[in-house]
Biopython code that builds the backbone (N, CA, C, O; Angstrom):
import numpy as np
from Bio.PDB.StructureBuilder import StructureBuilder

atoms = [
    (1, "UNK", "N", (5.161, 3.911, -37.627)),
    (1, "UNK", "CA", (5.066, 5.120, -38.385)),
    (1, "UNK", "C", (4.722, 4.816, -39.840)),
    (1, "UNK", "O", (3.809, 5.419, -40.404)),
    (2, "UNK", "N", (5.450, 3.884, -40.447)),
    (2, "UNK", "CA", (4.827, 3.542, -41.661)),
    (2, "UNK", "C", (3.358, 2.755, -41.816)),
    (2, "UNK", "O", (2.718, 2.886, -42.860)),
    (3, "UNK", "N", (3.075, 2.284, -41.188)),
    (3, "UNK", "CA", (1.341, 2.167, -40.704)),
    (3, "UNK", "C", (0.925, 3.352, -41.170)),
    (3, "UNK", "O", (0.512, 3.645, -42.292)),
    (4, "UNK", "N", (1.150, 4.368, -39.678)),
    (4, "UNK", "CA", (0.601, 5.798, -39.917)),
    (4, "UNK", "C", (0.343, 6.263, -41.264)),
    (4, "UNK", "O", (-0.758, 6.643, -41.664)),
    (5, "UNK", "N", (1.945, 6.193, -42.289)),
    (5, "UNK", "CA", (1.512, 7.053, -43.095)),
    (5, "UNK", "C", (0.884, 6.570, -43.872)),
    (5, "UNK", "O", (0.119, 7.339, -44.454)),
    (6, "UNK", "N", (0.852, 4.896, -44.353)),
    (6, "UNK", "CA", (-0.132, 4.063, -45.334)),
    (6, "UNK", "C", (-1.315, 3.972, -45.127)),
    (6, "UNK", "O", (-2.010, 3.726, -46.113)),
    (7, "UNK", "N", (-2.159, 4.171, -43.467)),
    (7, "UNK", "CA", (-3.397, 4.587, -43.355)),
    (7, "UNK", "C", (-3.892, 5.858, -42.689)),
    (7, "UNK", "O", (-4.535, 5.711, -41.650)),
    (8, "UNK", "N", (-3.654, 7.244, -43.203)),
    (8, "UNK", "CA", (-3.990, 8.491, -42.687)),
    (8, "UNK", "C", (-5.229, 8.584, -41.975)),
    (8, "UNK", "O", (-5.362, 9.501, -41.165)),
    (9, "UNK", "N", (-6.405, 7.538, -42.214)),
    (9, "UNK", "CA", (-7.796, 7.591, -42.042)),
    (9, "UNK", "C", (-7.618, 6.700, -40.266)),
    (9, "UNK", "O", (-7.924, 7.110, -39.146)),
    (10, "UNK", "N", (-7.247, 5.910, -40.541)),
    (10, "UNK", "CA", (-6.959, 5.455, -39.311)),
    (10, "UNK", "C", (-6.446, 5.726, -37.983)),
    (10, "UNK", "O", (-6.586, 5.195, -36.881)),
    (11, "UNK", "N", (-5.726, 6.845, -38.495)),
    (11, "UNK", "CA", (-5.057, 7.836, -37.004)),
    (11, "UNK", "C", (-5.454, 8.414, -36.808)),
    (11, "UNK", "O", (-6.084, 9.110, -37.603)),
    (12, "UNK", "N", (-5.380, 8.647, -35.143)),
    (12, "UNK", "CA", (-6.351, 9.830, -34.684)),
    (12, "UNK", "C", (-5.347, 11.037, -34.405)),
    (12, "UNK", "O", (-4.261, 10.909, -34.971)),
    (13, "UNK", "N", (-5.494, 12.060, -33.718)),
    (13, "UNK", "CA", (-5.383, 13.432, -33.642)),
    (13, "UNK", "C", (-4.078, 13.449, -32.614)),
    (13, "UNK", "O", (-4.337, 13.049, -31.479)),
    (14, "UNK", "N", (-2.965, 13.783, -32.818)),
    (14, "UNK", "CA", (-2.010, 13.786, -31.180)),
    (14, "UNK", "C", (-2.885, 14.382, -30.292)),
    (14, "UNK", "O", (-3.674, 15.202, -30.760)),
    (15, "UNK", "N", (-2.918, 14.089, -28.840)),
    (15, "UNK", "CA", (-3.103, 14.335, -27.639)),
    (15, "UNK", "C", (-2.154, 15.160, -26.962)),
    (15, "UNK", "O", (-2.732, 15.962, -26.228)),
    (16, "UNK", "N", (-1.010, 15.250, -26.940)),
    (16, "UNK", "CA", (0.029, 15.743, -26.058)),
    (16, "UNK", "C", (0.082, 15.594, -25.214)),
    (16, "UNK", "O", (-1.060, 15.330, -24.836)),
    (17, "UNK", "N", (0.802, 15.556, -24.355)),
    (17, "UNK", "CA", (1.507, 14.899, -22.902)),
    (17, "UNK", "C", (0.626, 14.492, -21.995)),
    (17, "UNK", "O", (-0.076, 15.372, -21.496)),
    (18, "UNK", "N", (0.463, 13.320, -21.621)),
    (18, "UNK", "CA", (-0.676, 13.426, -20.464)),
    (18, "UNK", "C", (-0.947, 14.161, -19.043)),
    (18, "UNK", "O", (-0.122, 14.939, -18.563)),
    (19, "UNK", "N", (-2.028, 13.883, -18.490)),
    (19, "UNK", "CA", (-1.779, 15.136, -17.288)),
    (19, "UNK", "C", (-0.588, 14.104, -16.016)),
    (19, "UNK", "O", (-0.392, 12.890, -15.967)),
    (20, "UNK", "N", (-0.135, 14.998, -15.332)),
    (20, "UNK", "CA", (0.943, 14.241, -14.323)),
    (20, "UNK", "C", (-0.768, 13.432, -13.538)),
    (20, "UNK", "O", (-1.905, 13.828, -13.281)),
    (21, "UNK", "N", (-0.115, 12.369, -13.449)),
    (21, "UNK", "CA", (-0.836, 10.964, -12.374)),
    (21, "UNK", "C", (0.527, 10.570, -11.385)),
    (21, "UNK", "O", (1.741, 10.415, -11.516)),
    (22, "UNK", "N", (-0.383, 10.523, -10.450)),
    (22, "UNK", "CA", (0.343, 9.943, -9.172)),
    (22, "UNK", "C", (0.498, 8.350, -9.023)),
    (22, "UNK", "O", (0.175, 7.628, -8.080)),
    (23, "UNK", "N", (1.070, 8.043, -10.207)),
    (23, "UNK", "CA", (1.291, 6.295, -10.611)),
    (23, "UNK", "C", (1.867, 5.440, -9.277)),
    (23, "UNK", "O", (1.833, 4.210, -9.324)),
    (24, "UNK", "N", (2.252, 5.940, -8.411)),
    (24, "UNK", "CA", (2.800, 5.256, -7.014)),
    (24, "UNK", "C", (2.112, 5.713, -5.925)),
    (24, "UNK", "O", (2.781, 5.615, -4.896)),
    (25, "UNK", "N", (0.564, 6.371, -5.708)),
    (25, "UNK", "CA", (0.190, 6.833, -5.170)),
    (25, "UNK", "C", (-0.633, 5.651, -4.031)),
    (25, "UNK", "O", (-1.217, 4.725, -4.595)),
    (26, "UNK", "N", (-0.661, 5.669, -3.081)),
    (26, "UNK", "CA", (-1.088, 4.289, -2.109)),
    (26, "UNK", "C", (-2.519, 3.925, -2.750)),
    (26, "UNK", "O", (-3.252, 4.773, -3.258)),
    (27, "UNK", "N", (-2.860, 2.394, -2.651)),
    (27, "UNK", "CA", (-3.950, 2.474, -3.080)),
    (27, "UNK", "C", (-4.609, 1.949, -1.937)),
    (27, "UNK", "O", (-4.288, 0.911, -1.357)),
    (28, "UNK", "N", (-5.878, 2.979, -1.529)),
    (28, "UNK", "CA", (-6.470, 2.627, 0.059)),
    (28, "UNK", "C", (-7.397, 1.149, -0.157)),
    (28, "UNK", "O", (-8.146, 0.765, -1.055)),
    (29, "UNK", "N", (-6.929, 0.540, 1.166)),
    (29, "UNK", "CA", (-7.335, -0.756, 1.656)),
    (29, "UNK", "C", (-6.115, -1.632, 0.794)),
    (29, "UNK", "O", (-6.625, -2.531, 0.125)),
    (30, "UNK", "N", (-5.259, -1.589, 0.724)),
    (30, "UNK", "CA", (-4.935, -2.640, 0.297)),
    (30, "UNK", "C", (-3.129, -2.805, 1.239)),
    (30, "UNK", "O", (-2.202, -3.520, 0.857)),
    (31, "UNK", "N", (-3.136, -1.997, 2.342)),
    (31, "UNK", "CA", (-1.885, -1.886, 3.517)),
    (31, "UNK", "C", (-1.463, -3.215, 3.220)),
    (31, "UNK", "O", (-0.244, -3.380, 3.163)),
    (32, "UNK", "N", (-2.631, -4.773, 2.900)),
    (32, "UNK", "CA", (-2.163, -5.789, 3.503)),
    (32, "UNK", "C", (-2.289, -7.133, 2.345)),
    (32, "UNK", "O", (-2.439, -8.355, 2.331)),
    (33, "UNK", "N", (-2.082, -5.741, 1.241)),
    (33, "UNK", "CA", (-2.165, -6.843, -0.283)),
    (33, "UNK", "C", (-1.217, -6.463, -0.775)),
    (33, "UNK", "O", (-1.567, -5.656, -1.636)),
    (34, "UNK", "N", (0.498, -6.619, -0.739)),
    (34, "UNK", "CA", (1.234, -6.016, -1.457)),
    (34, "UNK", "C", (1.266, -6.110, -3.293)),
    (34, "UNK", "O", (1.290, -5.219, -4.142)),
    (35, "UNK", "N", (1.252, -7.765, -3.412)),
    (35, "UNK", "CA", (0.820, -7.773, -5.019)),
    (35, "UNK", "C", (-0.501, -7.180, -5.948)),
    (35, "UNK", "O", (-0.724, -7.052, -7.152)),
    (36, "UNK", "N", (-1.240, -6.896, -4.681)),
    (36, "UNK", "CA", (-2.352, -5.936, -5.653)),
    (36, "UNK", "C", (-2.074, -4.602, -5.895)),
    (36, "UNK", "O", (-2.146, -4.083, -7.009)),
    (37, "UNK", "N", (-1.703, -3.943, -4.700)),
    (37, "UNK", "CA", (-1.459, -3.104, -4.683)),
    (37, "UNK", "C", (-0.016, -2.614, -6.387)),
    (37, "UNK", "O", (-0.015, -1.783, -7.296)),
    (38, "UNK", "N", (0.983, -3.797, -5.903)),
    (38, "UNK", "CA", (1.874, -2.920, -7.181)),
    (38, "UNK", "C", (1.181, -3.687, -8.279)),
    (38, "UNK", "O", (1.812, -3.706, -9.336)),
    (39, "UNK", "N", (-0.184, -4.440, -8.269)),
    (39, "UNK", "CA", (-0.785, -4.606, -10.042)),
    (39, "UNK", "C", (-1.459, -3.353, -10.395)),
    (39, "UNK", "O", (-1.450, -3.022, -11.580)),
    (40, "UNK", "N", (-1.983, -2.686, -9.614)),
    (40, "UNK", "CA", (-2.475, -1.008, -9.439)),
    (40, "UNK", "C", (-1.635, -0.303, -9.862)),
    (40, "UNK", "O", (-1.780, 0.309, -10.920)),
    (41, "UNK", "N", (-0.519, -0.228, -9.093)),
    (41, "UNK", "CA", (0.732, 0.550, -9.814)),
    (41, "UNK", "C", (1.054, 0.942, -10.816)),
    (41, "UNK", "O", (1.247, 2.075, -11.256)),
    (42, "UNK", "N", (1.194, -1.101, -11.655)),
    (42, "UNK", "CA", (1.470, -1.164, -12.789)),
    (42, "UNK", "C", (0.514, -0.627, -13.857)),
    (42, "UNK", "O", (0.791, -0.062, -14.916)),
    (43, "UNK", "N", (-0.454, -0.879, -13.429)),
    (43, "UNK", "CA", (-1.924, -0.765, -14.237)),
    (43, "UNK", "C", (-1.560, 0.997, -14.374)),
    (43, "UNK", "O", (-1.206, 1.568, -15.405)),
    (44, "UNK", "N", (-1.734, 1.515, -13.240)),
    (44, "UNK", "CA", (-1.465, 3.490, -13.477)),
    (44, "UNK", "C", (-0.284, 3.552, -14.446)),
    (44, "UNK", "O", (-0.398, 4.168, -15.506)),
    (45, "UNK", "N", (0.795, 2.958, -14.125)),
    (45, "UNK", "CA", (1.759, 3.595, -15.131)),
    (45, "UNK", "C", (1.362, 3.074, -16.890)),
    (45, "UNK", "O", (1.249, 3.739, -17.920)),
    (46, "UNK", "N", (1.226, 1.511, -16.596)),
    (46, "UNK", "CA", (0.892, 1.410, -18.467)),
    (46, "UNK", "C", (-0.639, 2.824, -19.020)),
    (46, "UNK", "O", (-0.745, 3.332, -20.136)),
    (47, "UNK", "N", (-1.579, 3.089, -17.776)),
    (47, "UNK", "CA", (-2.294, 4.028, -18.225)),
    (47, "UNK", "C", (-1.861, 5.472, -18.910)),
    (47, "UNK", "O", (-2.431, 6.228, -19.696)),
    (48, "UNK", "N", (-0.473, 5.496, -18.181)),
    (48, "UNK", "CA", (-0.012, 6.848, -17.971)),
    (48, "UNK", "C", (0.659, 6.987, -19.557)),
    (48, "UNK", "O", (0.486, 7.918, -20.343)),
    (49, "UNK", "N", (1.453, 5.788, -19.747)),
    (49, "UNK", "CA", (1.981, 5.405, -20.762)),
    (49, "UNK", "C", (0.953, 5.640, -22.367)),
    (49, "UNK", "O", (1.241, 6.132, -23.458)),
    (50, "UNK", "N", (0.039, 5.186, -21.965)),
    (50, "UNK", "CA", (-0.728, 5.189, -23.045)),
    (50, "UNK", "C", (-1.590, 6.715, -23.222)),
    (50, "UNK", "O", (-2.060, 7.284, -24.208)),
    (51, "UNK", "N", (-1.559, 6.920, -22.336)),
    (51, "UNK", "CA", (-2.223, 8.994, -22.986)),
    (51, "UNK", "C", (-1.159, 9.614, -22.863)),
    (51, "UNK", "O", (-1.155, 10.840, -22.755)),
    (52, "UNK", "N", (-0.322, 9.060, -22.858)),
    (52, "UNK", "CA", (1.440, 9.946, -23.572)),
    (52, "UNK", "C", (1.499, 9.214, -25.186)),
    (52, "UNK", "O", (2.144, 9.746, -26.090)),
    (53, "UNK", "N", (0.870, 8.166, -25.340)),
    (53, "UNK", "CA", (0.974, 8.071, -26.623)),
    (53, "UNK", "C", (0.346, 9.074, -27.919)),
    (53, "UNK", "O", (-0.525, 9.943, -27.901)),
    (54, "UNK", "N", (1.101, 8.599, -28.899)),
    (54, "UNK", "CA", (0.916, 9.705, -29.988)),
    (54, "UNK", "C", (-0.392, 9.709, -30.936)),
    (54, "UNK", "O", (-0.707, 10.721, -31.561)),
    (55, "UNK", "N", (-0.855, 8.956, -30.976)),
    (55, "UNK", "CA", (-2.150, 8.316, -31.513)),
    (55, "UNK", "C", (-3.059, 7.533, -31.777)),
    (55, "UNK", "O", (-2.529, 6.504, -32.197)),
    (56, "UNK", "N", (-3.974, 7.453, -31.769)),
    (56, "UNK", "CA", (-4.967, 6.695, -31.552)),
    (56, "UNK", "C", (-4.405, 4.803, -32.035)),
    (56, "UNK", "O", (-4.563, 3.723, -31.464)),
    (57, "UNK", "N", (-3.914, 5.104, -32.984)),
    (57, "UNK", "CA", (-3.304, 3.519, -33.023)),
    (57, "UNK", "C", (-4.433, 2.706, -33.719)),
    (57, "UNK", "O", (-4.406, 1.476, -33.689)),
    (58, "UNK", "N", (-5.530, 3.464, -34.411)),
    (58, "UNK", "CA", (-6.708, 3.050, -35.359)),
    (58, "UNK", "C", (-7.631, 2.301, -34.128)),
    (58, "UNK", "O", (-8.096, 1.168, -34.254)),
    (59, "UNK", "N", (-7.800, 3.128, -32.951)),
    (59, "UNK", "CA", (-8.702, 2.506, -32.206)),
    (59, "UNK", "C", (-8.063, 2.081, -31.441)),
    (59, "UNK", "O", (-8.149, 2.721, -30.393)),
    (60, "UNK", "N", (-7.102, 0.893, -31.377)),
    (60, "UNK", "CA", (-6.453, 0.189, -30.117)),
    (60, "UNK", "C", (-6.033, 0.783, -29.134)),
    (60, "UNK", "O", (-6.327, 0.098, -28.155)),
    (61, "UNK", "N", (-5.379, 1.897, -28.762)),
    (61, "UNK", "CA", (-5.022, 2.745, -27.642)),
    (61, "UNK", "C", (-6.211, 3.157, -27.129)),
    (61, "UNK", "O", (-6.188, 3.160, -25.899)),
    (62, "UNK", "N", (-7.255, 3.511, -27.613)),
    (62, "UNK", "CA", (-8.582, 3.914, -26.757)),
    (62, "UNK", "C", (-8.813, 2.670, -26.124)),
    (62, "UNK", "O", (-9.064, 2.604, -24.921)),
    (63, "UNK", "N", (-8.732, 1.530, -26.973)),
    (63, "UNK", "CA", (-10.004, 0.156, -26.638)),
    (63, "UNK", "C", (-8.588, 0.060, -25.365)),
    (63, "UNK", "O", (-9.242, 0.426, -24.388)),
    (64, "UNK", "N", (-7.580, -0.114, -24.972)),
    (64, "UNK", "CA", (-6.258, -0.281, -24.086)),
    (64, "UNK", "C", (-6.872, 0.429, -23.333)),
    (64, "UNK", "O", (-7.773, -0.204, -22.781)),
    (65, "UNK", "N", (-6.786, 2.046, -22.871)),
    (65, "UNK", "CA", (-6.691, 2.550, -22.045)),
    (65, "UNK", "C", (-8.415, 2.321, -21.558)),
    (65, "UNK", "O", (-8.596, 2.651, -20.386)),
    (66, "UNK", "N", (-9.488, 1.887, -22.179)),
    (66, "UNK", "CA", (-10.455, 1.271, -21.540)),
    (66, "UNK", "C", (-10.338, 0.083, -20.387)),
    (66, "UNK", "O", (-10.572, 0.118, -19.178)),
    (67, "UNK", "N", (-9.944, -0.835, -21.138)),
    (67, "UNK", "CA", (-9.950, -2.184, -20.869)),
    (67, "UNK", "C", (-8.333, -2.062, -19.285)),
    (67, "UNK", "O", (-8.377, -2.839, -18.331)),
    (68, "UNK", "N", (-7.228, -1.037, -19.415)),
    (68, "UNK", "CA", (-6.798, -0.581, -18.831)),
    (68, "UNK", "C", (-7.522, -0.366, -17.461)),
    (68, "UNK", "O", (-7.420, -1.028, -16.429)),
    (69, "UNK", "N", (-8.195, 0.615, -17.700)),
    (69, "UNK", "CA", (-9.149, 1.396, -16.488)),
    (69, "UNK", "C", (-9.813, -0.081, -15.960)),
    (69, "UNK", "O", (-9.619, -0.446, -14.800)),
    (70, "UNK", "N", (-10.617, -0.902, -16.917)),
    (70, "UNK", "CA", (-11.290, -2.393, -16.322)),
    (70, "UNK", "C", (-10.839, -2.714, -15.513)),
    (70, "UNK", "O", (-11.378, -2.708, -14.407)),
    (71, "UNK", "N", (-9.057, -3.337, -15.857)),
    (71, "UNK", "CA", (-8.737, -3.770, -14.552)),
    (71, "UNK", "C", (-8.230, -2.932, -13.949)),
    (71, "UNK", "O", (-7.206, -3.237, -14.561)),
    (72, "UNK", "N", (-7.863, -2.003, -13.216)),
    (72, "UNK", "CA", (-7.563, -1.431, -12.100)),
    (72, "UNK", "C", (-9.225, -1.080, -10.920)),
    (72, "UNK", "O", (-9.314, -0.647, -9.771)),
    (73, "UNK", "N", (-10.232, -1.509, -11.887)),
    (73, "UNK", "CA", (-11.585, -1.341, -11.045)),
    (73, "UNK", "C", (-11.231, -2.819, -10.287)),
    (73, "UNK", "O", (-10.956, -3.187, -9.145)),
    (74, "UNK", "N", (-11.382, -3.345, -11.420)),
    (74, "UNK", "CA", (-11.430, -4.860, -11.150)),
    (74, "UNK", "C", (-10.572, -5.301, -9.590)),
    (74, "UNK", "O", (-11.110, -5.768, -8.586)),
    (75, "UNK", "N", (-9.261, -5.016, -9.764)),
    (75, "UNK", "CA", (-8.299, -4.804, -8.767)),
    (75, "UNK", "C", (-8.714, -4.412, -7.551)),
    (75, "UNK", "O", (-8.547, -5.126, -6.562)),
    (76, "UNK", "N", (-9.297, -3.239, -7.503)),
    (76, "UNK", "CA", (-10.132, -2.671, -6.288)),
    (76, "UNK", "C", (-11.124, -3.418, -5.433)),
    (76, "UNK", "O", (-11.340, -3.600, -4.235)),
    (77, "UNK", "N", (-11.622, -3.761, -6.583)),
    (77, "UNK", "CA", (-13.065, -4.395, -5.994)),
    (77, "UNK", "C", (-12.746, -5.595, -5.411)),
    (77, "UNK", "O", (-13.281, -5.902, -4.346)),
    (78, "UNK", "N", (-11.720, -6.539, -6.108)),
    (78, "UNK", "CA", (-10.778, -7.694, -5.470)),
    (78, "UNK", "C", (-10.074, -7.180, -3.648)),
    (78, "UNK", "O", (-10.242, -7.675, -2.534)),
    (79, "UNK", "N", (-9.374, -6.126, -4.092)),
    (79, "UNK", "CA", (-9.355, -5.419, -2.496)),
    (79, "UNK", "C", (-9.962, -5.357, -1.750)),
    (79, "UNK", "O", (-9.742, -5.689, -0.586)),
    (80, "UNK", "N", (-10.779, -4.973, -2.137)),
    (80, "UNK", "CA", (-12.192, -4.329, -1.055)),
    (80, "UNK", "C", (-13.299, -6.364, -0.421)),
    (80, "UNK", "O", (-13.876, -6.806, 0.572)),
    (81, "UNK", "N", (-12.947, -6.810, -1.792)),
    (81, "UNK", "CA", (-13.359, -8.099, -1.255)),
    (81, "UNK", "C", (-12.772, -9.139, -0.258)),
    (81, "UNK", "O", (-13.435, -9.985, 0.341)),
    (82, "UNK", "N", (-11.391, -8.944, -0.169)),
    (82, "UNK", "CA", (-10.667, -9.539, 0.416)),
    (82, "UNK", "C", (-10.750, -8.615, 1.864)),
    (82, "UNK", "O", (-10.891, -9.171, 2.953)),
    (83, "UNK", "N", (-10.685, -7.705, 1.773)),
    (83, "UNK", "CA", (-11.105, -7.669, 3.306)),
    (83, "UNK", "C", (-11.939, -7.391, 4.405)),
    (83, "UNK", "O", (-11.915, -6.979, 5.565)),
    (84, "UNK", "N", (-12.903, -7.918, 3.264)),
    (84, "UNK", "CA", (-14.550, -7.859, 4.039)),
    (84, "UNK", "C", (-14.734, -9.567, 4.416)),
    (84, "UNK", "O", (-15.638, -9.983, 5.140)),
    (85, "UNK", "N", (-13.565, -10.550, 3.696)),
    (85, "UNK", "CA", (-13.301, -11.652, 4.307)),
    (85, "UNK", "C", (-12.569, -12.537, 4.808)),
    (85, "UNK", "O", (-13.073, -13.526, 5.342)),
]
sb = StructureBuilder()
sb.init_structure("model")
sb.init_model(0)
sb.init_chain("A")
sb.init_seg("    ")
for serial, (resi, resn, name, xyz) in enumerate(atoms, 1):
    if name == "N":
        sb.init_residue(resn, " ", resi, " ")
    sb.init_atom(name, np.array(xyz, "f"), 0.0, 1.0, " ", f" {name:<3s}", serial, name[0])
structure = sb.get_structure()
């Protein structure tokens, strides 16, 4: 907060509450990957976490909830690879 108030230019706008996400929601193909599956998990909830946050954080919470979204693709595509072999 004292960040905040020493750089006003740097914060962005509150967001307010994020929308409800189904952070434990199964993630298909992966019945037979349990550790991917709860890195998915984890990945949804720190997402969830972060558009409940209060502000932009001078950029870093956007560049997070990007790089966020990265890996949970990433994750998938690891799924989807593993059991095509």
């Amino acid at each position: 907060m004292q960040y905040a108030a020493a750089h006003p230019a740097e914060v962005g706008e509150a967001y307010g509450p994020a929308p409800p996400e189904a952070v434990n929601e199964a993630v298909p193909g992966a019945e037979h990957q349990p550790h991917m599956w709860r890195a998915v998990v984890s990945l949804r909830e720190a997402r969830r976490q972060l558009r409940e946050a209060g502000h932009d954080k001078g950029g870093y919470r956007v560049q997070a909830l990007s790089l966020t979204q990265q890996a949970i693709d990433q994750l998938r595509e690891g799924i989807a690879f593993a059991n095509r072999h």
